[in-house]
C-alpha positions as CSV (number, residue, x, y, z in Angstrom):
1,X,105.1,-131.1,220.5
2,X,108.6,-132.6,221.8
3,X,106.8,-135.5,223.2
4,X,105.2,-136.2,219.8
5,X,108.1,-136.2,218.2
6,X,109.9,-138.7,220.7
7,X,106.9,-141.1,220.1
8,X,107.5,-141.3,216.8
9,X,111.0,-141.4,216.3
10,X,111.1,-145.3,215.4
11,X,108.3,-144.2,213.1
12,X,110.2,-141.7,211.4
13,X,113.7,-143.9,211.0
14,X,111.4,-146.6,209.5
15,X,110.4,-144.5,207.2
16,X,113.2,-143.1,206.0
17,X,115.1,-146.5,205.5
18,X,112.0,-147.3,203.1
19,X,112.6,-144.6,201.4
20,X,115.9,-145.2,200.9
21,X,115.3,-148.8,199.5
22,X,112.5,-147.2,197.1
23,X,114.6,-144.3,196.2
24,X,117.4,-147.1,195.1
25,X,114.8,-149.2,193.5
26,X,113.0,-146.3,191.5
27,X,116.2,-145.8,189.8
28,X,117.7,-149.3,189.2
29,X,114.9,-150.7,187.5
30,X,114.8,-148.1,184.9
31,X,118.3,-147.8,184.2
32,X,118.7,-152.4,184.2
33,X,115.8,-152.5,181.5
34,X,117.7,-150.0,179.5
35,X,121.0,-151.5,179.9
36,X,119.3,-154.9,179.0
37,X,117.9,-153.4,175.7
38,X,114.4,-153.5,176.6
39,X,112.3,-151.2,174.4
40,X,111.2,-147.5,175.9
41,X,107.5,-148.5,175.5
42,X,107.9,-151.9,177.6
43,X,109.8,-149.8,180.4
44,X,107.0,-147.1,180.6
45,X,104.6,-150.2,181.3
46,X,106.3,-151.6,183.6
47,X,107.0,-148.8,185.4
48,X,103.2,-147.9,185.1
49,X,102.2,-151.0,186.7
50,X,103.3,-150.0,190.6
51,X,100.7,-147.2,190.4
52,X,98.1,-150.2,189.6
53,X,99.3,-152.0,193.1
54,X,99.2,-148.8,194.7
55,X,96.0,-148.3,193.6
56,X,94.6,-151.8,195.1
57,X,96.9,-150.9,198.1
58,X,95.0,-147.6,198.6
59,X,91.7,-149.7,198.4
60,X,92.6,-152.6,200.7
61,X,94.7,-151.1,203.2
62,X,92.6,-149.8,206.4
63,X,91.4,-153.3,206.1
64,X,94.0,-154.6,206.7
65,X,94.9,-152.9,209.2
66,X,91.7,-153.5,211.1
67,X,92.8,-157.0,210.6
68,X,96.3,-157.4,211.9
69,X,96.7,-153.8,213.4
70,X,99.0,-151.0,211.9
71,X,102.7,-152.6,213.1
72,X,102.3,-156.2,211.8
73,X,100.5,-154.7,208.6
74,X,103.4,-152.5,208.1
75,X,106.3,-155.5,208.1
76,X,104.3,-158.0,206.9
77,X,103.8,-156.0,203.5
78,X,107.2,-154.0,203.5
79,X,108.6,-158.1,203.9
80,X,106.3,-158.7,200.9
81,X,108.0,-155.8,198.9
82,X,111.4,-157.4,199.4
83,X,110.5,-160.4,198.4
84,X,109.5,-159.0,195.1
85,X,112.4,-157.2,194.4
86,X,114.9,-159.8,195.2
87,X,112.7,-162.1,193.1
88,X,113.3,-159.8,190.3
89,X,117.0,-161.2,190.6
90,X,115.5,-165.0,189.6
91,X,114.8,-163.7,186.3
92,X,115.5,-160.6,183.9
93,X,111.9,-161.1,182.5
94,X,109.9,-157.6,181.7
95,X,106.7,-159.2,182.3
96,X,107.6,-160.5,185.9
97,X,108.9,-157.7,186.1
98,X,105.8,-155.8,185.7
99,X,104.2,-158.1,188.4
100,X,106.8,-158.1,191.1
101,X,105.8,-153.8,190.6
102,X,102.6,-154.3,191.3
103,X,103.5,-156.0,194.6
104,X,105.6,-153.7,195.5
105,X,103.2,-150.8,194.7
106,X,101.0,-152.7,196.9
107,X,102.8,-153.2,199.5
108,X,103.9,-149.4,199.9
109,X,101.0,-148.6,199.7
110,X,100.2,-150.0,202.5
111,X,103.1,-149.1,204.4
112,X,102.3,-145.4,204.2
113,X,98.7,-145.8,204.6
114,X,100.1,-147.2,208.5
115,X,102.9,-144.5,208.8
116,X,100.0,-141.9,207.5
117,X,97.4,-143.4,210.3
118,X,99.5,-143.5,212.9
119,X,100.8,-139.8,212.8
120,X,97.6,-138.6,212.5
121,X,96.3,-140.6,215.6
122,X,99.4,-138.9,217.3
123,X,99.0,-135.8,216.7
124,X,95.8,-132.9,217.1
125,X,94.6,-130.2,214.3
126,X,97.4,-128.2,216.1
127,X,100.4,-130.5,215.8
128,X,99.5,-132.4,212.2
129,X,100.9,-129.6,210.0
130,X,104.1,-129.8,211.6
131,X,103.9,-133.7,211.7
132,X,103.6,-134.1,208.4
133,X,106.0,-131.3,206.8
134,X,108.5,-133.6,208.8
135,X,107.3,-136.9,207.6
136,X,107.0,-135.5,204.0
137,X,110.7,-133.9,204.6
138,X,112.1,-137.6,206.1
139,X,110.5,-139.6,203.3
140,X,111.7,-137.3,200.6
141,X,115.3,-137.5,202.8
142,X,115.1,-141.4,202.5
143,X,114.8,-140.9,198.3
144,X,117.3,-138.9,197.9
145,X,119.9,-140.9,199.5
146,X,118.7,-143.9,197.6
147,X,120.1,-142.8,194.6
148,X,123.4,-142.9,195.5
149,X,123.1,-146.5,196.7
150,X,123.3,-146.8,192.5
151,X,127.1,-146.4,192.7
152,X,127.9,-149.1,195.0
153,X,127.8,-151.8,191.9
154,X,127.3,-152.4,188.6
155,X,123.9,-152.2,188.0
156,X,124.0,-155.0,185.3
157,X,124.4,-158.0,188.2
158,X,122.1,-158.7,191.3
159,X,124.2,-156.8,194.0
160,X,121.5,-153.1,194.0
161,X,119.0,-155.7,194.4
162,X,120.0,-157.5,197.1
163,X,120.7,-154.4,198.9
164,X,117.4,-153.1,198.0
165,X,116.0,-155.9,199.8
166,X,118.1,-155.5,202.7
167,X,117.1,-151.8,203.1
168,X,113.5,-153.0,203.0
169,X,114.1,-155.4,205.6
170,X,116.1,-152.8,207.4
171,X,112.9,-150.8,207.4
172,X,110.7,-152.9,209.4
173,X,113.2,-152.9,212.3
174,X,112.7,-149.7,214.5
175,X,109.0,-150.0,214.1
176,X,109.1,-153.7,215.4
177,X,111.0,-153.1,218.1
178,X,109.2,-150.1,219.4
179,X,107.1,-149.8,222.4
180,X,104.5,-148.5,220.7
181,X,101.9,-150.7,219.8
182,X,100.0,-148.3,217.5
183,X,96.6,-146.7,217.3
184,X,93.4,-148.1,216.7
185,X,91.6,-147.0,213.7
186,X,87.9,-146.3,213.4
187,X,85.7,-147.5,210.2
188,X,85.7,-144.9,207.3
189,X,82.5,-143.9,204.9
190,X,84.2,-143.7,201.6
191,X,82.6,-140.4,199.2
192,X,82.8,-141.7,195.2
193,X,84.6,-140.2,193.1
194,X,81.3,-138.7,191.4
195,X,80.3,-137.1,194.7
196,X,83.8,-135.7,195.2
197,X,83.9,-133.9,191.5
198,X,80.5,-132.6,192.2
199,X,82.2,-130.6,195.3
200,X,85.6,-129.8,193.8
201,X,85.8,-130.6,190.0
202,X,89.7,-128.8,189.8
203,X,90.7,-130.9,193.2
204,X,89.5,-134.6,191.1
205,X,91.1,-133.1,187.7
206,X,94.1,-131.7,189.5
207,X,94.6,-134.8,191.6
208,X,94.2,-136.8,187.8
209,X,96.8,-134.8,186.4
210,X,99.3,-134.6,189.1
211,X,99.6,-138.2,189.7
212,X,100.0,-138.5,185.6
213,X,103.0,-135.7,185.1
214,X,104.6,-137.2,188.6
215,X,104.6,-140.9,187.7
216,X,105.7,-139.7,183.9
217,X,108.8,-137.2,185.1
218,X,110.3,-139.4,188.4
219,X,110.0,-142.8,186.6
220,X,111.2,-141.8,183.0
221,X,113.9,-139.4,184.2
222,X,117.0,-142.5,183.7
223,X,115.6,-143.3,180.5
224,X,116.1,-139.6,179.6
225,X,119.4,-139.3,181.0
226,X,120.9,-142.4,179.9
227,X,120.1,-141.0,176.3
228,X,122.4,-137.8,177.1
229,X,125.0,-140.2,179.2
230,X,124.0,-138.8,182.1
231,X,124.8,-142.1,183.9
232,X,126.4,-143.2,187.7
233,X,127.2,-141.1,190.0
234,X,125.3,-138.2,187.4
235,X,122.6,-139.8,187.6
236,X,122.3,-140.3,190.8
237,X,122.7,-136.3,191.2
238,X,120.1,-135.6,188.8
239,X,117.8,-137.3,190.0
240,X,118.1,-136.6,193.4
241,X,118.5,-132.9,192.5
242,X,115.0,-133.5,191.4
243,X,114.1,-134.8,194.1
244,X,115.3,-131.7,196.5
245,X,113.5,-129.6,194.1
246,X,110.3,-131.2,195.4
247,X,111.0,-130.8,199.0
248,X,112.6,-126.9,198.3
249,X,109.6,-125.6,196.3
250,X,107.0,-126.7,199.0
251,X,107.7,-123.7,201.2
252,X,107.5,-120.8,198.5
253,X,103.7,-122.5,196.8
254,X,102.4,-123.1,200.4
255,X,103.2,-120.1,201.5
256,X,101.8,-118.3,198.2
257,X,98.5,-120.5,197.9
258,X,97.8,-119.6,201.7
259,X,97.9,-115.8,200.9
260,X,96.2,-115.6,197.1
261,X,93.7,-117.5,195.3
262,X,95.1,-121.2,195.4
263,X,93.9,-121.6,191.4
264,X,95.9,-118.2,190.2
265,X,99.3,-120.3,192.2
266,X,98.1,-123.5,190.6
267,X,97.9,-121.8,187.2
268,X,100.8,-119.6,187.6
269,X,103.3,-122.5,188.5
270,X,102.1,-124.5,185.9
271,X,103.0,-122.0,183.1
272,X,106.5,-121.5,184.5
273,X,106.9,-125.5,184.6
274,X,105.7,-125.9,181.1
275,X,108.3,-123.1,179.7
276,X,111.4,-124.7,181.6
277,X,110.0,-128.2,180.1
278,X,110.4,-126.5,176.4
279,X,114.0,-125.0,177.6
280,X,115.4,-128.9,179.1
281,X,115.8,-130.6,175.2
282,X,118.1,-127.7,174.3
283,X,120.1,-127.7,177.3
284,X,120.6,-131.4,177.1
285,X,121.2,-131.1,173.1
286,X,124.0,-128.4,174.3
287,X,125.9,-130.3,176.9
288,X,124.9,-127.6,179.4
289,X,124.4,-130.1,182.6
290,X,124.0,-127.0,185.1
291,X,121.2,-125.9,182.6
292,X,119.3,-129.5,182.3
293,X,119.8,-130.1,186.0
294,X,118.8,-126.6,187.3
295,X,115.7,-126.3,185.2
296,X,114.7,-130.1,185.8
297,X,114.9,-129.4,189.5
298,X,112.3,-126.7,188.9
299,X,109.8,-128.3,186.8
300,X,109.7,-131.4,189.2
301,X,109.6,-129.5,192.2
302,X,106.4,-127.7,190.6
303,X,105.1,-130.9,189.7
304,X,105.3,-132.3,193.4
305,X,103.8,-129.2,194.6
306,X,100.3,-129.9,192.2
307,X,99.6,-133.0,194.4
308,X,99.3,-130.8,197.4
309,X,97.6,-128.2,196.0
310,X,95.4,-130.1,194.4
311,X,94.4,-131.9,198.1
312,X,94.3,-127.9,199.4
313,X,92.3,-127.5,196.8
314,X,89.4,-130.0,197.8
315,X,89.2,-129.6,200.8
316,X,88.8,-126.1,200.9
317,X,85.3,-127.0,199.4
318,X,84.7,-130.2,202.2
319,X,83.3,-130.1,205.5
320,X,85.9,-131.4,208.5
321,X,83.9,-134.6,208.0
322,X,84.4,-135.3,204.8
323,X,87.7,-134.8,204.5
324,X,88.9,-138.2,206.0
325,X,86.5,-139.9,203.0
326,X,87.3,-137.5,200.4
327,X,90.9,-138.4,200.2
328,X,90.3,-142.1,199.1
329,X,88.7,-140.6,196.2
330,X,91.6,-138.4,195.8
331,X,94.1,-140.9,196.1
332,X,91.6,-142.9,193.4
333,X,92.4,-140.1,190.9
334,X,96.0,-139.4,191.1
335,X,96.6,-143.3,191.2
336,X,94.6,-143.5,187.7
337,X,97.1,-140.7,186.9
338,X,99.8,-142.3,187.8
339,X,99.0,-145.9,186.0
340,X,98.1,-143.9,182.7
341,X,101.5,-141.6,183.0
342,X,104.9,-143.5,182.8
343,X,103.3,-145.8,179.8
344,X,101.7,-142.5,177.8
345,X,105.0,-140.8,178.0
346,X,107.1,-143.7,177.2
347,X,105.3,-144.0,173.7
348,X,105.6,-140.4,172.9
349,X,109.4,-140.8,173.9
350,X,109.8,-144.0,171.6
351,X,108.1,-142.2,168.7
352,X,109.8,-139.3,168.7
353,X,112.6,-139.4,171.0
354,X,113.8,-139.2,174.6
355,X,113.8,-135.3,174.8
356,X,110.2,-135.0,174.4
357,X,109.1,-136.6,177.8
358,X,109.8,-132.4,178.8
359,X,107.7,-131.6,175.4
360,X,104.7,-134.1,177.0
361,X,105.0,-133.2,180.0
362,X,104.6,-129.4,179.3
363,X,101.7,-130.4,177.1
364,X,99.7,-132.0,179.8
365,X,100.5,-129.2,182.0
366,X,99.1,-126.3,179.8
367,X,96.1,-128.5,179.5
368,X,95.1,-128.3,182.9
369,X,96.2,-124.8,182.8
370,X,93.2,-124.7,181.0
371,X,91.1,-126.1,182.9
372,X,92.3,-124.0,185.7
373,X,91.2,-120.6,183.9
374,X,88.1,-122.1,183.0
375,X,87.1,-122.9,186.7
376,X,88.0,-119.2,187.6
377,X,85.8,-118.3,185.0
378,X,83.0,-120.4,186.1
379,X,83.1,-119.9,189.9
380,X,84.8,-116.7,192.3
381,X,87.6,-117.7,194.5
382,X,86.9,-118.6,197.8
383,X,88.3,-115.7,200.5
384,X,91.5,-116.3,201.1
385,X,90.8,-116.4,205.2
386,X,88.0,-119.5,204.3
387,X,91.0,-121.4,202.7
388,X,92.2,-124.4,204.2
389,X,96.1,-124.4,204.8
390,X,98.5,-125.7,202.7
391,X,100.0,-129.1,204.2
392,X,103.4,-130.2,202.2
393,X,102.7,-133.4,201.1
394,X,104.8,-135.6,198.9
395,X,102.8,-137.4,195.9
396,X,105.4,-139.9,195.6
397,X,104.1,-141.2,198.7
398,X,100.6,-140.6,198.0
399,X,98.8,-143.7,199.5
400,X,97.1,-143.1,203.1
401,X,93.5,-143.5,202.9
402,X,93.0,-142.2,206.5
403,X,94.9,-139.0,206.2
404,X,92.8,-136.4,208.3
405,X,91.6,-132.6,208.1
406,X,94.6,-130.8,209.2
407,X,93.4,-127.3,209.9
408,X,90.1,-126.3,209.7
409,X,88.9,-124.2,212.1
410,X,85.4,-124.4,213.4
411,X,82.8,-126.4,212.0
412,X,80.3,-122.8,211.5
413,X,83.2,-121.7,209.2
414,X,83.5,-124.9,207.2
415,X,79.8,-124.3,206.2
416,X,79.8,-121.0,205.7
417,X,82.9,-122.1,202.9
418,X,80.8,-124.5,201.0
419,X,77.0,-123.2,201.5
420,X,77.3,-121.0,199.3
421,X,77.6,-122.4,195.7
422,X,78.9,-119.0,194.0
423,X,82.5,-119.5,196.1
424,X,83.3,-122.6,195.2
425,X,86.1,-123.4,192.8
């Protein structure tokens, strides 16, 4: 385990240094649009459109790195990305704005589908768990310190960006320079997203949802604050105490979903995440700060947590073969969710104010609530010791084609789990 660690050091620092440069860039676009007057409608779109390029990215990565291999892929498109965002310094333009995200959504996309392929050729069904609660922990590490690059300048001139580039050229570095020259990766049969909601319909509808309240709270969250002055070095704790509240509520769901029926977690977190949405509005109305930034870190650490359930979820239902193919279709969904969020909740914020992106997001939430209780009416729960375990796994970061079944024990077991069709969710 020590040794697989050491390998991918250089892997791990590149990451985080990404992360960093996306964590700085997640915040500063927001917050220049708003400073620049730029409508709340126009922001949710453009912020929208980086789940369109990591869409494509999601769809053309493994090619790519079948083409160049997983190193050169990796720099070529993280190089890409900072290109784009210090083109976004040429001009203050929404619409090339709105291009220049799709790049980058691109392009990180296909930086974590070689980060994602590369730790799981390094690890075995014993070691990937591990693996990836420290990949998910680095990456999520690397966002939270971006937002305190926000406070080096104003954001109102070109300095953030330039140093957003920099960290993104930064990132490249270690990976480069290793000795590693990364794994090969084998062709992958992709499973529609038809075939996929025929196995698991709450995985697809979870995944949907997930990737539509994440995109909508982590993107919007400066447009909120700035309307309560919540602003520099504030900001930069709110949202990164958002941010902790993601990594911090991994460990109590995972360890609750791998002990009871994952849908009676799913739906139980959900209602507590849709309350504490109703109760932010007043606390920001109130001035109470340790209220809005307490119960914000709750909500969005719940909403990071759907994403991984949602993948638990489905592939409790696959075979260890399908799982690999499966999560293309997966990643299909939450993307969809993701391009559909930011813009949906930026409407309902211009029409009727800043404090109901909370209000929207506990609406959406209650809805697949819904859904939840109607699959446990529909279908029993699968036995708790037929469950596959409970990987953290950050949706931010949601873009690997090729990540792999992590735990499943024997092959007997993973038919006995979907053969019969009265288990299933």
């Amino acid at each position: 385990m020590r040794q697989t660690f050491i390998s991918l050091f250089s892997l791990f620092v590149s990451c985080f240094i990404l992360l960093l440069g996306n964590g700085l860039i997640n915040v500063l676009l927001p917050v220049r649009m708003g400073l620049d007057g730029v409508d709340t409608e126009t922001i949710g779109m453009v912020l929208s459109l980086y789940f369109v390029g990591l869409l494509l990215g999601a769809l053309y990565s493994v090619n790519l790195i079948q083409r160049a291999g997983h190193i050169r892929m990796f720099a070529g498109c993280v190089a890409i990305g900072a290109i784009s965002i210090l083109i976004c310094t040429l001009s203050f333009e929404p619409l090339l704005w709105g291009a220049m995200r799709v790049v980058i959504g691109f392009c990180n996309a296909c930086a974590f589908t070689a980060m994602e392929s590369w730790l799981s050729a390094s690890s075995s069904k014993y070691t990937r768990g591990k693996v990836l609660a420290v990949y998910n922990a680095v990456a999520l590490a690397g966002l939270f310190g971006g937002q305190f690059f926000m406070n080096l300048a104003n954001p109102q001139d070109s300095t953030l960006f330039v140093i957003a580039g920099i960290l993104l050229c930064g990132a490249m570095i270690p990976l480069v320079l290793s000795r590693h020259s990364g794994p090969a990766i084998e062709n992958v049969n992709a499973m529609s997203l038809r075939a996929l909601y025929n196995i698991s319909p709450l995985g697809v509808v979870s995944c949907l949802v997930s990737g539509l309240i994440y995109s909508a709270a982590f993107n919007l969250l400066p447009v909120f604050a700035s309307d309560y002055n919540i602003i520099d070095f504030e900001l930069s704790l709110y949202v990164g105490g958002a941010i902790i509240g993601a990594f911090i509520l991994q460990f109590p769901v995972g360890y609750l979903s791998d002990r009871f029926d994952r849908r009676t977690v799913l739906l139980n977190v959900l209602i507590i995440s849709a309350l504490v949405d109703f109760l932010i509005p007043s606390f920001a109305s109130s001035a109470n700060l340790t209220g809005v930034f307490s119960a914000t870190a709750i909500t969005c650490g719940i909403i990071a947590c759907t994403y991984p359930l949602s993948i638990s979820e489905a592939f409790d239902k696959l075979l260890p073969e399908q799982m690999v193919a499966a999560m293309g279709s997966m990643i299909l969904s939450f993307s969809l969710g993701g391009i559909i969020g930011p813009y949906a909740a930026s409407i309902v914020m211009a029409h009727l104010g800043s404090a109901w992106l909370f209000n929207f997001l506990a609406v959406i939430q209650l809805l697949l609530a819904t859904f939840v209780v109607y699959r446990m009416m529909v279908r029993r729960a699968l036995p708790n010791d037929k469950q596959d375990t409970f990987v953290m796994q950050g949706a931010v970061i949601a873009a690997a084609i090729e990540i792999p079944p992590h735990t499943r024990g024997s092959e007997q077991e993973a038919n006995e789990a979907t053969a019969t069709p009265d288990l299933q969710d």
